[in-house]
C-alpha positions as CSV (number, residue, x, y, z in Angstrom):
1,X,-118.8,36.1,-34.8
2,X,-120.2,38.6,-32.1
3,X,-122.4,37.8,-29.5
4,X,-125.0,40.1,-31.8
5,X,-124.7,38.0,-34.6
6,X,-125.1,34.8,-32.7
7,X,-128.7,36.7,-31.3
8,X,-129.5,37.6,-34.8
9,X,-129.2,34.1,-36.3
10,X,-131.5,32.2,-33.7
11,X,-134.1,34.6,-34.3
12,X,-135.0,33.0,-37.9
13,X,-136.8,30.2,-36.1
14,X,-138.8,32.3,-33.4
15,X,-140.1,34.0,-36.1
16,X,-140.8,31.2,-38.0
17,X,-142.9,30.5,-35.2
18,X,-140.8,27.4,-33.9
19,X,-139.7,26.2,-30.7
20,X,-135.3,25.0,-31.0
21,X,-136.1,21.6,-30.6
22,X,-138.5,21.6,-33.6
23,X,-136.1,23.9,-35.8
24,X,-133.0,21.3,-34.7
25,X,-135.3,18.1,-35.9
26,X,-136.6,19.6,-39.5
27,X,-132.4,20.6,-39.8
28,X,-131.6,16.8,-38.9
29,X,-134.1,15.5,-41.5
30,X,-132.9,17.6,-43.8
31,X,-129.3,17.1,-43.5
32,X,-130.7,12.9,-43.5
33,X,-132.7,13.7,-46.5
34,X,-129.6,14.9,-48.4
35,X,-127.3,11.7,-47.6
36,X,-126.5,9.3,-49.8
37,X,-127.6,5.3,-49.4
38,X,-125.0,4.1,-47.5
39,X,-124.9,6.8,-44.9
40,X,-128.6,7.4,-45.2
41,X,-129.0,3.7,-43.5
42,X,-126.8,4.2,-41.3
43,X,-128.4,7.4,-39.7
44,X,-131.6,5.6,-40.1
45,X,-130.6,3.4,-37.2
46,X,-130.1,6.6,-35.4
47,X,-133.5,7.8,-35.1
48,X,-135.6,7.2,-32.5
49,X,-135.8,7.7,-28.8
50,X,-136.0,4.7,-25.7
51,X,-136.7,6.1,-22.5
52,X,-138.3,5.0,-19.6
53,X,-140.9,7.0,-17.6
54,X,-143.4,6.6,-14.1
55,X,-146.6,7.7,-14.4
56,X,-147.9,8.6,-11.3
57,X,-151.4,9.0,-9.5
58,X,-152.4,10.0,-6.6
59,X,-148.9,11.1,-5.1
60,X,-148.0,7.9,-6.1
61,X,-145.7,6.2,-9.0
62,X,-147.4,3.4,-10.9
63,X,-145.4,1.1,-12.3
64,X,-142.3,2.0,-15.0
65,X,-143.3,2.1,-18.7
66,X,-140.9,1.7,-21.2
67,X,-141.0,3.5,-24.7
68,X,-139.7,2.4,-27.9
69,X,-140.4,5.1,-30.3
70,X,-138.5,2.6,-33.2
71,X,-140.8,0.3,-33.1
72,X,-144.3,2.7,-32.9
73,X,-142.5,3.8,-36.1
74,X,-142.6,0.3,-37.8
């Protein structure tokens, strides 16, 4: 595959108006979609994010804050 190619192909999702992250999420739910039961449950306790972040004010950082994006899902 050429380097010209490779350009041509990413180009479907900037004209669909997406950024790569959102274009790499709809192809992950799709491929999820598509799974059968057993592997479907298993990717299901994939999904999901757990970071940690600071918020900060003033120059300075409050106190850590920890996400769980599973369970805002629930």
């Amino acid at each position: 595959m050429s380097s010209t190619a490779a350009a041509n192909a990413s180009a479907y999702w900037r004209i669909a108006g997406m950024s790569y992250l959102r274009y790499s999420g709809l192809c992950a739910d799709m491929v999820r979609a598509a799974l059968k039961e057993a592997p479907k449950a298993k990717a299901a306790t994939r999904e999901g994010a757990y970071f940690k972040y600071t918020p900060w004010a003033d120059g300075v950082a409050g106190t850590p804050v920890i996400v769980d994006t599973k369970a805002a899902l629930k």
